[in-house]
C-alpha positions as CSV (number, residue, x, y, z in Angstrom):
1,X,88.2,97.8,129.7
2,X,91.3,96.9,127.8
3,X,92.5,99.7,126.2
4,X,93.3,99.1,122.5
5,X,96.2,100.9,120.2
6,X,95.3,103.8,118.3
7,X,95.8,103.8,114.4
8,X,97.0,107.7,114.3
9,X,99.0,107.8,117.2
10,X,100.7,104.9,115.8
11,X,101.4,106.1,112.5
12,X,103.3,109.3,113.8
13,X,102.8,111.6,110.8
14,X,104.9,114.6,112.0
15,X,107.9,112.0,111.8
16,X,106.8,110.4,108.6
17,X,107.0,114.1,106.7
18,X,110.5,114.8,108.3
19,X,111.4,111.7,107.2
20,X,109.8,111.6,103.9
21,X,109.1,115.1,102.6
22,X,106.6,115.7,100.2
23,X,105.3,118.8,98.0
24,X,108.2,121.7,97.7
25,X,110.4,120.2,100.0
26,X,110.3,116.6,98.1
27,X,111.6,118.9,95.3
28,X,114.9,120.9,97.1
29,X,115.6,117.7,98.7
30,X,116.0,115.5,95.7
31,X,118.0,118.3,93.9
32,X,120.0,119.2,97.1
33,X,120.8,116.1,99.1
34,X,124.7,114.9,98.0
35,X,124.9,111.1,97.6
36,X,126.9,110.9,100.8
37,X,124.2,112.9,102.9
38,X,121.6,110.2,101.3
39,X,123.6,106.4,102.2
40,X,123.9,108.7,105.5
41,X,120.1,109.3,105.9
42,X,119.5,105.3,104.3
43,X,121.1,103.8,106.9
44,X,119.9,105.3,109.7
45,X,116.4,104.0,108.9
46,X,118.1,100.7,107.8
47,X,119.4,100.0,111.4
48,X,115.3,100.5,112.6
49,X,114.4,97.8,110.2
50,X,117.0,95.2,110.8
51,X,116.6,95.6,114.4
52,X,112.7,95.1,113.9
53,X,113.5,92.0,111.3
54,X,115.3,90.1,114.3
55,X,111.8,90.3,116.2
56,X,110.3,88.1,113.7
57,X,110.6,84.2,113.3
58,X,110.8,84.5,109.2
59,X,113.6,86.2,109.4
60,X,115.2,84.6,112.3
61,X,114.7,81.3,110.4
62,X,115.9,82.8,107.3
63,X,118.7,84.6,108.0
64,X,120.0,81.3,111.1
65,X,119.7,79.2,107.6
66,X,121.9,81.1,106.0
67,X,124.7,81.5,109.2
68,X,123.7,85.0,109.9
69,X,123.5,85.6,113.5
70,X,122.5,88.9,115.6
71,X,125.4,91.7,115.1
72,X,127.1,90.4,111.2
73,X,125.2,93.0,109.8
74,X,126.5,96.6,111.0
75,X,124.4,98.3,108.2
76,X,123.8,99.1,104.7
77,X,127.2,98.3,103.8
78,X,126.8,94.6,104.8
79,X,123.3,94.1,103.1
80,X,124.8,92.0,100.4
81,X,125.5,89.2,102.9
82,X,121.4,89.0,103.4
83,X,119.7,86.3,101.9
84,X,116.9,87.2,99.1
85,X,113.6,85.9,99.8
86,X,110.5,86.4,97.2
87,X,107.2,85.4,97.4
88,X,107.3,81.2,97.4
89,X,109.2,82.4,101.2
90,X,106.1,84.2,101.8
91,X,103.8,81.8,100.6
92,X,105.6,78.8,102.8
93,X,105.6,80.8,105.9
94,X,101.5,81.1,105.3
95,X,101.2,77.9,104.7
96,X,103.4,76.3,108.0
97,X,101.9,79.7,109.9
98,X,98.5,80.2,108.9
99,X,96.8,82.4,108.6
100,X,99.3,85.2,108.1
101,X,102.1,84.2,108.8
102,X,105.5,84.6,110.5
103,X,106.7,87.4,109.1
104,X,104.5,90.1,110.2
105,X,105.7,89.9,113.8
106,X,103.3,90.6,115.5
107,X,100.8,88.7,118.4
108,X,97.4,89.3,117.3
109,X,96.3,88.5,120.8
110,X,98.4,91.3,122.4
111,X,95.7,94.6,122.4
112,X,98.6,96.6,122.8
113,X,100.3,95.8,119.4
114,X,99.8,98.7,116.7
115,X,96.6,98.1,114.2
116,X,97.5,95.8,111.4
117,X,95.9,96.1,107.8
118,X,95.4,93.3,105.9
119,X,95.2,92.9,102.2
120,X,96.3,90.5,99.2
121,X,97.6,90.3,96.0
122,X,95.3,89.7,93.2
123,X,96.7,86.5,92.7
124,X,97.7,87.0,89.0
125,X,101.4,84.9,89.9
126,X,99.6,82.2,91.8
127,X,97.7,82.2,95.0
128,X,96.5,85.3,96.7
129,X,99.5,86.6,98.8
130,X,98.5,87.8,102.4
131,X,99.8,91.6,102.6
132,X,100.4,93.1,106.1
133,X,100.9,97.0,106.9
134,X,101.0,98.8,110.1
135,X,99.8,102.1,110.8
136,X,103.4,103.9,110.0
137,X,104.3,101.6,107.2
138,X,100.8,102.4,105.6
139,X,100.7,105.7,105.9
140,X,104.2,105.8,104.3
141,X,103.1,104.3,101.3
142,X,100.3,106.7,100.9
143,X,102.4,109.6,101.9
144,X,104.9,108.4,98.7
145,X,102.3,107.7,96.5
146,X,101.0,110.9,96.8
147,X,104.3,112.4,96.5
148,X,104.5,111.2,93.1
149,X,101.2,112.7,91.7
150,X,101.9,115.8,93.3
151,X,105.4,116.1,91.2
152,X,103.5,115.1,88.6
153,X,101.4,117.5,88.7
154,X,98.8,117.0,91.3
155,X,97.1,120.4,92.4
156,X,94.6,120.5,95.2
157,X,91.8,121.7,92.9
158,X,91.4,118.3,90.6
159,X,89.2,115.9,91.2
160,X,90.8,112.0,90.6
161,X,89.4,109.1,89.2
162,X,90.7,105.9,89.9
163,X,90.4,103.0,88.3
164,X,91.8,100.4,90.9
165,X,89.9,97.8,92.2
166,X,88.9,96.8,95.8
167,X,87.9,94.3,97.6
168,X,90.7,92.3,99.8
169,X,93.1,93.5,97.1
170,X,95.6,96.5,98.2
171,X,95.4,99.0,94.7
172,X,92.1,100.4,95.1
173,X,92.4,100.8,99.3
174,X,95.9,102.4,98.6
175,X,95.4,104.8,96.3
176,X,92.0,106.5,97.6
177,X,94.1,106.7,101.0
178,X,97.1,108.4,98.9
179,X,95.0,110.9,97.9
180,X,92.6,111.4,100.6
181,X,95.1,111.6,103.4
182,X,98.0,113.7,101.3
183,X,96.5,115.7,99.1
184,X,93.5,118.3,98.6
185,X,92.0,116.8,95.7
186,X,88.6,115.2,95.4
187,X,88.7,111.7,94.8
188,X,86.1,109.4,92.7
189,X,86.6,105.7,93.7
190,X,84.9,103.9,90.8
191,X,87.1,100.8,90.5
192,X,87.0,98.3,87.7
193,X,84.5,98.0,85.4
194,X,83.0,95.1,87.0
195,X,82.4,96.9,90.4
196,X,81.1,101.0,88.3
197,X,80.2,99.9,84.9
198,X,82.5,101.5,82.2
199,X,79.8,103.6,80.4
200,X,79.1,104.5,84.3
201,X,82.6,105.9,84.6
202,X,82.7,107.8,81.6
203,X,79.2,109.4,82.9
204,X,81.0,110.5,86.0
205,X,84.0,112.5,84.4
206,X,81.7,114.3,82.4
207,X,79.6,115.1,85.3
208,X,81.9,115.6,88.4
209,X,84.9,117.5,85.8
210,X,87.4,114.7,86.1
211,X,90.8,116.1,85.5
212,X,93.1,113.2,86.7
213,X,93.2,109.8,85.9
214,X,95.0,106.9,87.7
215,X,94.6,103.1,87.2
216,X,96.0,100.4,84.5
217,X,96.6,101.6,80.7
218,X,94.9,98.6,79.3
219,X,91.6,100.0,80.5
220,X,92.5,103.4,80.5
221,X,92.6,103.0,77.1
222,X,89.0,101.0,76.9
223,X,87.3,103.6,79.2
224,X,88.5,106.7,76.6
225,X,86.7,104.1,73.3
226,X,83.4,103.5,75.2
227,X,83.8,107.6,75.8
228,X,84.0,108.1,72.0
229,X,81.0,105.2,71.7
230,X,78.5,107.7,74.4
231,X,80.0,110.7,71.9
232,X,81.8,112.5,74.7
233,X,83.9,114.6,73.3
234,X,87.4,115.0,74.8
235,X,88.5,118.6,75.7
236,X,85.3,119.4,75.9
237,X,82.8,117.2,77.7
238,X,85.3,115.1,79.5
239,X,88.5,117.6,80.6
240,X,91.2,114.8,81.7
241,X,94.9,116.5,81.6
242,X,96.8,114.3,83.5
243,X,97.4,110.2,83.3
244,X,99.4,108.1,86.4
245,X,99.6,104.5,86.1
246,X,101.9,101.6,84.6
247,X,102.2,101.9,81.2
248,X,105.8,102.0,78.2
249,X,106.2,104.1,75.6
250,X,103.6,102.8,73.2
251,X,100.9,103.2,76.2
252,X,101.6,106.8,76.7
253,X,101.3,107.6,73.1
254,X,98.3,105.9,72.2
255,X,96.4,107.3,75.7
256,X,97.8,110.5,75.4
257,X,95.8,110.5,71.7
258,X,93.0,109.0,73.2
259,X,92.8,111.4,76.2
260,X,93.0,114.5,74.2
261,X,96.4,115.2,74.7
262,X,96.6,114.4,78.6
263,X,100.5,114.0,80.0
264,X,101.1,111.0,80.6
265,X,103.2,109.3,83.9
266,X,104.2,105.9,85.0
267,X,105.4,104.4,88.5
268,X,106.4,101.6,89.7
269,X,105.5,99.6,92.9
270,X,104.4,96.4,94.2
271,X,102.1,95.2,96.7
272,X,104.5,94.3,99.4
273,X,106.6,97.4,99.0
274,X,103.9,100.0,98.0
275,X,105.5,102.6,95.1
276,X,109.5,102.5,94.6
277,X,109.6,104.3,92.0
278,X,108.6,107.2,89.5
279,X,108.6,109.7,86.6
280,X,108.9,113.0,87.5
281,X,108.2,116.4,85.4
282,X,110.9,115.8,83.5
283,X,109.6,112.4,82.5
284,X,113.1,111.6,82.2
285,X,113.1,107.8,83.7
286,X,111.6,106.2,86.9
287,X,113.2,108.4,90.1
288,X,113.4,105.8,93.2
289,X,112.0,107.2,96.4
290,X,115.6,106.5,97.8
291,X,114.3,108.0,100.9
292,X,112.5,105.6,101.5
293,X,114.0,102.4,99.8
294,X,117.3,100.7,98.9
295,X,116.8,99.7,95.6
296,X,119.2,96.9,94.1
297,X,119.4,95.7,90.6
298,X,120.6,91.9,90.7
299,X,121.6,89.4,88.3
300,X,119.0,86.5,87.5
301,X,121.2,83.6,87.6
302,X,123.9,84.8,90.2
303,X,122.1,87.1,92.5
304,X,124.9,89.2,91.6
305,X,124.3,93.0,91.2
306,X,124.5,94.5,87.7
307,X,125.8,97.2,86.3
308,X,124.1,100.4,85.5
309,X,122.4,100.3,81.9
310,X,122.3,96.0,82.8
311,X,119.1,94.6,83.3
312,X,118.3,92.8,86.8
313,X,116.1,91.7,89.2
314,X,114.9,94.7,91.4
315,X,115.3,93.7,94.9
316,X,114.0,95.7,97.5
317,X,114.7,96.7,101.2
318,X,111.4,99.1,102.4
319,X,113.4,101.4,104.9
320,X,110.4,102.5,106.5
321,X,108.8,99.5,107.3
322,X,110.0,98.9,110.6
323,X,106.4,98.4,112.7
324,X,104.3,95.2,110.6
325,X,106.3,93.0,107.9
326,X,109.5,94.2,107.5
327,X,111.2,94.1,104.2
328,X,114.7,93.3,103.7
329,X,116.2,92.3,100.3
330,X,112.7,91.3,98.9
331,X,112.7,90.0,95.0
332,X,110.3,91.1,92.9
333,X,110.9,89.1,90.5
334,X,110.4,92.8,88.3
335,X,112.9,93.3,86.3
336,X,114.6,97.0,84.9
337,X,117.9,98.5,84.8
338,X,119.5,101.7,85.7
339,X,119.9,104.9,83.7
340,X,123.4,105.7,83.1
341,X,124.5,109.3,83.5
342,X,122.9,112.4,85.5
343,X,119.3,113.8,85.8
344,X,119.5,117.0,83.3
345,X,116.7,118.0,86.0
346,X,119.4,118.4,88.8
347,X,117.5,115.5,90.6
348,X,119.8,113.6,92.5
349,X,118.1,110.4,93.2
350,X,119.0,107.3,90.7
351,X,116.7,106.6,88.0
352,X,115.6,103.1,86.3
353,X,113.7,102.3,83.2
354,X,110.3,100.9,85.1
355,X,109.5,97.6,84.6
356,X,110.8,95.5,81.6
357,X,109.3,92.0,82.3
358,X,109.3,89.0,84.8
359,X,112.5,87.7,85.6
360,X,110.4,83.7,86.1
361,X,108.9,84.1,83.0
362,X,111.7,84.6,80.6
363,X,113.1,82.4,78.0
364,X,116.7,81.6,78.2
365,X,118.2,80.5,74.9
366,X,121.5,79.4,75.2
367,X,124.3,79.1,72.5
């Protein structure tokens, strides 16, 4: 009997917390670690991915278009000379390889291969997007998801609710596996309204003692009015003190008033890439998991990169993802810009302002 890949062994979790610390030592190693000590650290796992990226045919193709053979690119230090790609690259490759693809690299018929999760995008930009993760790279990106609510305040004694939907898109999937796999909390998966009715949700924080909420601020912000329509009252029948999602200024005021006073934290992430980056305690800016990506802010027009307090494309290179889909200089299309100056935290990882907008959808006036 063939003997198939197994999804733990795979995923090598004793590395992936070396590599990627989380709880206390997340903390003494974004305050301790020099700059130096982190480009060090960066392109170590850098040379993993690029020599995984060569594997593939998307970026063979990719980077042979662009005169880029094996051995130009010695590390971090020559990842300008890459190519961008964004999603229409993705989409192409599906649609000249289907049904997934070139750029996974991987041979679905080989049994020996690691596991390969599949999801999609939710389609908002377009057509679905076929997502790919192996067992390390997914496991990563729950590991650094939960790191993020645990510095926000994450303690093993709350119980979650998430808001995220499921199906064949990613949110939902990733962040039950964030919390169930690195954390102790206890985790209600309700979803959208369309798959646990909203009144339905509201009935389970009162009853289950929902203390942390996670999911989109638009209906964050519905689920606390149909809470005041069943005359929950908060602080009292429905206990909520803590709010992750995606959400500016004006969303953390107006769902911090409707949640009682709950504080209030955003991050940043896409599908591909999984979280990049995210507040902190100090809610001082969007910390990127530098660890774990080289984040760079790039001019619209010129591809260029910007300088700090410019806006830019974010353009992402996932230095963990060296097993299914690797990701080198993807484009968002997101764009943000870079805090000037120092944490006052003593964090030394670089901060951003979150997400400002869509680089494709902006008006250019000229004149």
């Amino acid at each position: 009997m063939t003997e198939f890949a197994h999804y733990h062994r795979a995923a090598d979790l004793e590395r992936l917390l070396e590599e990627h610390p989380v709880g206390d030592a997340f903390e003494s190693f974004a305050r301790e670690i020099s700059r130096d000590e982190l480009f060090a650290r960066q392109d170590r796992l850098f040379q993993r991915c690029l020599k995984r990226a060569w594997q593939t045919g998307f970026y063979r193709r990719l980077w042979g278009e662009a005169g880029i053979e094996p051995g130009d690119i010695r590390g971090l230090e020559d990842l300008p000379r890459l190519p961008v790609f964004d999603k229409s690259d993705l989409m192409q490759s599906i649609e000249v390889h289907p049904p997934f693809g070139d750029f996974g690299g991987f041979d679905r018929q080989d049994p020996g291969r690691p596991p390969v999760v599949f999801h999609t995008t939710s389609g908002t930009t377009g057509r679905p997007q076929t997502l790919l993760f192996g067992p390390k790279s997914r496991e990563a990106q729950s590991l650094l998801l939960a790191r993020a609510y645990r510095w926000q305040g994450l303690r093993a004694g709350d119980v979650v609710h998430s808001c995220y939907g499921h199906g064949t898109v990613n949110g939902g999937h990733y962040v039950r596996e964030a919390v169930l796999h690195w954390t102790n909390a206890v985790f209600v998966s309700a979803g959208t309204g369309l798959e646990t009715p909203s009144v339905r949700q509201v009935g389970l924080m009162r009853d289950f003692g929902v203390t942390v909420l996670i999911g989109f601020a638009d209906y964050l912000k519905r689920l606390a009015e149909v809470a005041a329509t069943e005359a929950l009252v908060m602080g009292k029948d429905i206990r909520v003190r803590m709010i992750s999602g995606h959400m500016g200024p004006e969303d953390r005021t107006v769902l911090q008033r409707m949640w009682g006073g709950a504080e209030c934290y955003d991050w940043y992430g896409v599908g591909d890439t999984g979280i990049v980056a995210a507040e902190g305690p100090d809610r001082d800016g969007l910390y990127v998991m530098e660890d774990a990506h080289y984040l760079e802010l790039l001019d619209v027009d010129t591809r260029s990169a910007v300088e700090a307090g410019q806006e830019g494309d974010m353009v992402c290179t996932c230095l963990f993802k060296d097993d299914i889909y690797p990701i080198l200089r993807f484009n968002t299309h997101d764009v943000s810009r870079q805090r000037t100056g120092t944490s006052a935290a003593g964090y030394q990882l670089r901060r951003i302002d979150g997400f400002l907008g869509r680089s494709d959808n902006m008006v250019k006036i000229k004149g």
